[in-house]
C-alpha positions as CSV (number, residue, x, y, z in Angstrom):
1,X,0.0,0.0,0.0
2,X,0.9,3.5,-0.6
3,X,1.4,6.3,1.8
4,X,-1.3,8.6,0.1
5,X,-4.1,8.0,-2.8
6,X,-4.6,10.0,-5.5
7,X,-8.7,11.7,-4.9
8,X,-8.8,13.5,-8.2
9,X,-7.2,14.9,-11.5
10,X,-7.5,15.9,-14.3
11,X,-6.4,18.2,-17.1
12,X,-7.2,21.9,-18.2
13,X,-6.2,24.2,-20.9
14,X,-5.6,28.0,-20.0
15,X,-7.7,30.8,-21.4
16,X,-6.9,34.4,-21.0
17,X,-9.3,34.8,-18.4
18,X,-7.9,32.3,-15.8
19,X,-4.1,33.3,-16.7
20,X,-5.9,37.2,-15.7
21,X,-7.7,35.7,-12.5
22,X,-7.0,31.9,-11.8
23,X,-9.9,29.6,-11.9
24,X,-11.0,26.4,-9.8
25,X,-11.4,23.2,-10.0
26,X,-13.7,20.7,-8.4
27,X,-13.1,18.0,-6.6
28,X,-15.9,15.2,-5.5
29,X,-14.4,14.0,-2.1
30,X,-15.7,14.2,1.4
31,X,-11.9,14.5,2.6
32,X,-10.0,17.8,2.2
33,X,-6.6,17.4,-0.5
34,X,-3.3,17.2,1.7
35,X,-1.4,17.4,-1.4
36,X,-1.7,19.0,-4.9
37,X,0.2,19.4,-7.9
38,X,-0.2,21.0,-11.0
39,X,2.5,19.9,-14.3
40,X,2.8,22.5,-17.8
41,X,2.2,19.3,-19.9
42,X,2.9,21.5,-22.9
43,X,5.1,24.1,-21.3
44,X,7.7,21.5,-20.2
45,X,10.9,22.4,-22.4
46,X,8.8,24.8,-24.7
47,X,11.4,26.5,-27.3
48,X,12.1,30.1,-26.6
49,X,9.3,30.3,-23.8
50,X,10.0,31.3,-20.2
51,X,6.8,29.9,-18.0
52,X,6.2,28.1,-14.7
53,X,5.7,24.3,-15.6
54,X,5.0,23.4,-12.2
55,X,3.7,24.0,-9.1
56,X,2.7,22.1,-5.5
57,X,0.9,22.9,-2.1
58,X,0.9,20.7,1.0
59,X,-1.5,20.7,4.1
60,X,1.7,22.6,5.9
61,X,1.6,25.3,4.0
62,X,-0.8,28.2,4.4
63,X,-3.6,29.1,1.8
64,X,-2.9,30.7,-1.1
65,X,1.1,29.8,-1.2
66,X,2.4,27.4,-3.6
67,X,6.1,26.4,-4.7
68,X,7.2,25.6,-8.0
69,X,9.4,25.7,-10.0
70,X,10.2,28.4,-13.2
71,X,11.8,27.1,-16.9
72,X,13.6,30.0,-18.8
73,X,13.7,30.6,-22.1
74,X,15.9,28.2,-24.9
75,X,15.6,28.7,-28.4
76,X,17.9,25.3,-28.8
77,X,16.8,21.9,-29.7
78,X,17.1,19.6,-27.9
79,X,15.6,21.6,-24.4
80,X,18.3,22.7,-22.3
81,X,16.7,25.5,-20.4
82,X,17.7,26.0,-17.1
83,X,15.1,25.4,-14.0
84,X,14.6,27.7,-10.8
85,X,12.9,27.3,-7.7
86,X,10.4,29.5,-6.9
87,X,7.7,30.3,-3.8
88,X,4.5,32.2,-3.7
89,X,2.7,33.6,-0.6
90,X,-0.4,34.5,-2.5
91,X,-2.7,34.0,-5.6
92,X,-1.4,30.6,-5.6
93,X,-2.8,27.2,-4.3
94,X,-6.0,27.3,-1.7
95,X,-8.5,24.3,-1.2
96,X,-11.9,24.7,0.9
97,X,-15.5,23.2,1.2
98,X,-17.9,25.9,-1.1
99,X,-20.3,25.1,1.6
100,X,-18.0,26.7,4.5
101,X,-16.0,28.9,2.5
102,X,-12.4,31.0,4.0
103,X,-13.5,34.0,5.6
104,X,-11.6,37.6,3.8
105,X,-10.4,40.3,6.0
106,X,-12.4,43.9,4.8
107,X,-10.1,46.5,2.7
108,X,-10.5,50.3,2.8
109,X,-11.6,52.0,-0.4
110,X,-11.2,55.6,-0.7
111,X,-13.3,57.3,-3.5
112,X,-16.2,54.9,-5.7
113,X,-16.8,56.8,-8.8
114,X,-20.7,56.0,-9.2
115,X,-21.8,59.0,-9.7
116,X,-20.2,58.8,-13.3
117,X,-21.7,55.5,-13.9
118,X,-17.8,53.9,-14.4
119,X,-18.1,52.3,-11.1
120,X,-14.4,52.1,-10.0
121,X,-13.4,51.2,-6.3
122,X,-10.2,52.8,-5.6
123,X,-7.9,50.6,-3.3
124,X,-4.5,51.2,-1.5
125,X,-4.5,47.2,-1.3
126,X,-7.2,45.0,-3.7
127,X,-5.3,42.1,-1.7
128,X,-6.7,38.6,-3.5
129,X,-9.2,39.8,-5.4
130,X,-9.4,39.3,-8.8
131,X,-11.9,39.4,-11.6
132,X,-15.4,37.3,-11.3
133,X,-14.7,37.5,-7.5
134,X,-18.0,38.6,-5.7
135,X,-17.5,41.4,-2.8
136,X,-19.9,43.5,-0.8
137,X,-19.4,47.1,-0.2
138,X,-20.4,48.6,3.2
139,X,-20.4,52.1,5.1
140,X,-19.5,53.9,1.9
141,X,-19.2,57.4,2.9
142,X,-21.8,59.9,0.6
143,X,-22.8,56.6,-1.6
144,X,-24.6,54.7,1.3
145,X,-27.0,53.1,-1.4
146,X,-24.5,50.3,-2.5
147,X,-23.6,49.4,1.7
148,X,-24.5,46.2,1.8
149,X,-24.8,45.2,-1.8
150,X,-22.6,42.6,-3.7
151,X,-21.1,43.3,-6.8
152,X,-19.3,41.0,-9.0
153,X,-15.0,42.1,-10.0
154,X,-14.8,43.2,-14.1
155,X,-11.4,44.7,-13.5
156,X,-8.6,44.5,-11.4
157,X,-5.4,47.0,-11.3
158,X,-4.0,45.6,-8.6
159,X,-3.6,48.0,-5.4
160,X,-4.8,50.8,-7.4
161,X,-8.8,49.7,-8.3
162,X,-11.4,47.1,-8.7
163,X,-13.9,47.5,-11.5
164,X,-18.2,46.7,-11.2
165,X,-18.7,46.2,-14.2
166,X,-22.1,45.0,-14.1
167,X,-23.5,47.8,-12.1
168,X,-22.3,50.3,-14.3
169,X,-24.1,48.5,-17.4
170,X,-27.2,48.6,-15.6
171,X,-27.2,52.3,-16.4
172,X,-27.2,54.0,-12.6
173,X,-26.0,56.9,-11.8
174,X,-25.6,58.6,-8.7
175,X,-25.8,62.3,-7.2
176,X,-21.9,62.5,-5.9
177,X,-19.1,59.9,-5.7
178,X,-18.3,57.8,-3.1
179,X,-15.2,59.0,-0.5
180,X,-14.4,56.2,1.6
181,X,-15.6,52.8,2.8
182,X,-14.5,49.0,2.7
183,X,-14.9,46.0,0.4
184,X,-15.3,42.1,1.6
185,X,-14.4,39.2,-1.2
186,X,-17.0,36.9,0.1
187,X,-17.1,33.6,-2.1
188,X,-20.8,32.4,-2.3
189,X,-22.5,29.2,-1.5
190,X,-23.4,26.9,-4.8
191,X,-27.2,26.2,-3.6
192,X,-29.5,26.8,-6.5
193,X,-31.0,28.7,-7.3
194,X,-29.6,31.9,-5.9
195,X,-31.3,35.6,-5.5
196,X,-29.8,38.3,-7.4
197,X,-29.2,42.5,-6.4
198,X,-31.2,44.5,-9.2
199,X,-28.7,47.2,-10.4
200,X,-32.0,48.4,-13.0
201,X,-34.9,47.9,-14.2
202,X,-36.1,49.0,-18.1
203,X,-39.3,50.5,-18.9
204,X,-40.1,48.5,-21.7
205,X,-43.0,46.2,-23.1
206,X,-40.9,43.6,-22.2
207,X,-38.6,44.5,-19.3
208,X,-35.1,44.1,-18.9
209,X,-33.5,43.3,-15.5
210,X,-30.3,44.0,-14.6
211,X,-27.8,42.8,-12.4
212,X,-24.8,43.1,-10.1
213,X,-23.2,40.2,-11.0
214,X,-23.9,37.4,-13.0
215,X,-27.3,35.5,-13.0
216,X,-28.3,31.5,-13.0
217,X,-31.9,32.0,-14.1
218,X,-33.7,30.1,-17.1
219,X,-36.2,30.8,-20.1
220,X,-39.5,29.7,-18.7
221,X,-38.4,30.0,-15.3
222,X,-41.1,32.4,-13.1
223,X,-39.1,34.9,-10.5
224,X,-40.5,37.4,-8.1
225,X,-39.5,40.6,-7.4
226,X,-38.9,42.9,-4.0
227,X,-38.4,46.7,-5.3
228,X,-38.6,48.9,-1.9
229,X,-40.8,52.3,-2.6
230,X,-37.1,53.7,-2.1
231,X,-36.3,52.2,-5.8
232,X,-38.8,54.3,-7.3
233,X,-40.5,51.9,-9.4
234,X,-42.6,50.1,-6.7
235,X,-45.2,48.8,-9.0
236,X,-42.8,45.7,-9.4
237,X,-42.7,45.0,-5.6
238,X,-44.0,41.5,-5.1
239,X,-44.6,40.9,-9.2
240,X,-44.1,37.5,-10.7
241,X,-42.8,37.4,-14.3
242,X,-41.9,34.9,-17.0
243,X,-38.2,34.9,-18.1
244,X,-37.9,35.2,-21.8
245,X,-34.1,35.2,-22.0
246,X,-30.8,35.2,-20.4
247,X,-27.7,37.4,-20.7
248,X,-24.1,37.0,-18.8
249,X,-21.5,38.3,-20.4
250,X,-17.8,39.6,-19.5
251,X,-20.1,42.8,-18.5
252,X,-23.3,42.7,-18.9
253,X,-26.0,40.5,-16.2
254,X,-29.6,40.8,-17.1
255,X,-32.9,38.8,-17.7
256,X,-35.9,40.1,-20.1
257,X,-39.6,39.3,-18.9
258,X,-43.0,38.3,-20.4
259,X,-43.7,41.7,-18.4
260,X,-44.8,45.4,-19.8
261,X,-43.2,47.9,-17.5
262,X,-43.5,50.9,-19.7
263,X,-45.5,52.2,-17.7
264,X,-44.0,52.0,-14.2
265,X,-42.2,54.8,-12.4
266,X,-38.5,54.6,-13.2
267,X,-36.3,52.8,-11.5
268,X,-33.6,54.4,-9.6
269,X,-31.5,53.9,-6.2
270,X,-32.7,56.3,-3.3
271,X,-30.2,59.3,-2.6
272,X,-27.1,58.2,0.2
273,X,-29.0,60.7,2.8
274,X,-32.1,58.6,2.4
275,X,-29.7,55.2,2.7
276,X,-28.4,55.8,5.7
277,X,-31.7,55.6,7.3
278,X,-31.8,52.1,6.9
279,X,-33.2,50.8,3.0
280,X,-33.9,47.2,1.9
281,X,-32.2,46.4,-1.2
282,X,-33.7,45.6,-4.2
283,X,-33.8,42.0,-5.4
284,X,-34.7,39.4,-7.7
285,X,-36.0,35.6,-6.5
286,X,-36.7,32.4,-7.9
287,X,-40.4,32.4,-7.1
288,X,-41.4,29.0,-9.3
289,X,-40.3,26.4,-12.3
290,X,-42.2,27.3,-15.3
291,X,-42.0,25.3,-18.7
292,X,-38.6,25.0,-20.6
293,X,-38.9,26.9,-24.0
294,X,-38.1,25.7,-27.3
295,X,-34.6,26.5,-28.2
296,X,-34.8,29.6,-30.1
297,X,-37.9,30.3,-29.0
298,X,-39.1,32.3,-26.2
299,X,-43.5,31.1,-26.3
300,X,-43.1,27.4,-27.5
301,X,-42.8,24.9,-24.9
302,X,-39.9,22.1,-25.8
303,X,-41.1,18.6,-26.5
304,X,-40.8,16.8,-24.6
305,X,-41.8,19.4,-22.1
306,X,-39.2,20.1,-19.6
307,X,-39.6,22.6,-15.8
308,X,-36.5,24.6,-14.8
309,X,-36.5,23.7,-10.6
310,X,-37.0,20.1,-9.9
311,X,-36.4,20.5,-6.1
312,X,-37.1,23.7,-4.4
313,X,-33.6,24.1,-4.1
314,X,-30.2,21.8,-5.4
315,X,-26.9,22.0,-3.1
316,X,-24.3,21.8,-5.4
317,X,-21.4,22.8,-3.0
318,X,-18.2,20.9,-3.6
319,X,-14.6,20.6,-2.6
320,X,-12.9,23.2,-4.6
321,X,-9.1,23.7,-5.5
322,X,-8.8,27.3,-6.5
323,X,-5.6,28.2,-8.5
324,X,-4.8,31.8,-8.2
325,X,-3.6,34.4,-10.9
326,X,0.0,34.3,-9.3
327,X,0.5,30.6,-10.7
328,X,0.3,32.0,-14.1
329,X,2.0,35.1,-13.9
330,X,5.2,34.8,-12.4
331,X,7.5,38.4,-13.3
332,X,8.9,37.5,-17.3
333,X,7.2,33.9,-17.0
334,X,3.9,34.5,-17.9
335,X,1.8,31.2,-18.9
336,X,0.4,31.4,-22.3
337,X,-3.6,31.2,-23.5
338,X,-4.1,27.4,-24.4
339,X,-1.6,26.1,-22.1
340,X,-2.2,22.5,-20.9
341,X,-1.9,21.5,-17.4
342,X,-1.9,18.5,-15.4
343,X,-3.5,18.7,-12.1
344,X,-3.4,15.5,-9.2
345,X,-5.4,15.7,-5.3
346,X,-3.8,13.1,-3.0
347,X,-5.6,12.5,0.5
348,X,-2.3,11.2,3.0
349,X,-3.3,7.4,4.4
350,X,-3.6,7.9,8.1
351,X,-0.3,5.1,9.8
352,X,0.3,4.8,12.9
353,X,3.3,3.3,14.7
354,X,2.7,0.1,16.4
């Protein structure tokens, strides 16, 4: 018998997004990893390419470090290149349960620039965030309307800003710009299906809901809505709707509704003054399943006829592995888009000396 068992692997090829912000793999295990590794299957003694071609964690180490080793670049044939240890602190290895995820310590902001409709969170330190992370603003001096709300990263210029995207495609503006406050990376739970912050609402004959991050809804699927009188448009407080589509792009979150709302009051966030009173945000639920459309088609039912929700709600929370930006962008070794990696979880056998 061996000391340790391999739990899980696999392979993955890097896109640009997870060389810009890491990505994570899943792992269907009741036990924690004790050991990972990661191999550049097609980086290893790649002509005239510096990279990182590998990279470990062990249970000793702390969260978010990794070593590894860095290959520089060798134009000759066959590979000679030479190899050098290296060590990471952060953005590298971290494994936890999505059910009881690691707790992020808050980071001041100074200015949010809302009130131009950009969105941009100025940062002495943006720490481990990086884009697609999900963070929640709070006590934001002169923009008190987005305390407490959750906004999913666009951007990241490290230790200078973090970008919200998909609140500034919502179309919201605000009276003055934020001055100072503090953002929380929070990683959310994987229960399905999730509510959603509303950064707008259209008037339209068929309205348009957008988001502050991106959205898991369905065509067909029947959501509810809770618009406080503060949003303006309270004649969508407590309406059910039809989903007709779905967006999520690198930007853009939103949902369009078998719902004519041309003729509501407009939606818009209540001033900061009237924020700091104490405001319920405005959200989107899953109220019901409704009948699974045909592809391309937002009225005809598919055959055979399908519902979106089978179970009032799914836990899909897993073991995740999450590889950090720093793996992939060691100073003048930067991994390359389509990169192939190996990737191995061992579990250590528990001996004991007799």
């Amino acid at each position: 018998m061996l000391p340790y068992q391999m739990i899980a692997g696999g392979k993955f090829s890097l896109t640009t997004a997870n060389i810009a912000s890491g990505l994570d793999l899943y792992v269907n295990s009741q036990n924690p990893p004790d050991y990972i590794l990661l191999k550049s299957i097609s980086g290893y003694g790649e002509a005239s390419d510096a990279q990182a071609i590998e990279w470990f964690w062990e249970r000793s180490m702390a969260q978010g470090a990794a070593k590894g080793i860095l290959q520089s670049s060798e134009g000759s044939t066959p590979q000679l290149p030479a190899m050098t240890s290296y060590s990471i602190s952060t953005l590298g290895i971290s494994t936890y349960d999505s059910a009881n995820p690691p707790v992020f310590a808050a980071l001041a902001n100074t200015t949010v620039t809302g009130n131009a409709g950009t969105f941009v969170v100025s940062m002495a330190s943006t720490g481990s965030i990086s884009v697609g992370d999900w963070v929640r603003l709070y006590n934001q001096a002169a923009e008190q309307q987005i305390s407490g709300y959750s906004f999913q990263v666009t951007a990241v210029t490290a230790n200078v800003s973090i970008t919200l995207g998909y609140m500034a495609s919502g179309g919201q503006t605000f009276a003055a710009a934020g001055t100072s406050g503090f953002v929380q990376k929070y990683i959310p739970g994987l229960f399905y299906p999730h509510w959603n912050y509303i950064a707008n609402i259209s008037q339209a004959t068929e309205a348009v809901v957008s988001f502050t991050g991106k959205n898991d809804y369905t065509p067909g699927q029947i959501v509810s809505f809770r618009v406080p009188s503060e949003f303006g448009m309270d004649e969508m407080n407590n309406k059910q709707a039809r989903v007709l589509s779905v967006t999520n792009s690198a930007t853009v979150s939103s949902i369009t509704l078998d719902l004519d709302s041309s003729g509501f009051t407009a939606f818009a966030f209540p001033t900061s003054l009237v924020a700091e009173a104490g405001v319920s945000p405005a959200v989107c639920l899953p109220s019901s399943s409704g009948v699974v459309p045909e592809a391309g088609s937002a009225s005809v039912p598919q055959e055979p006829p399908g519902t979106n929700l089978r179970d009032s709600f799914d836990n899909r929370n897993k073991r995740v592995i999450h590889l950090g930006s720093g793996l992939f962008n060691v100073s003048a070794h930067t991994s390359d888009n389509g990169d192939v990696w190996l990737w191995q979880a061992f579990k250590y056998d528990d001996y004991k000396a007799y």
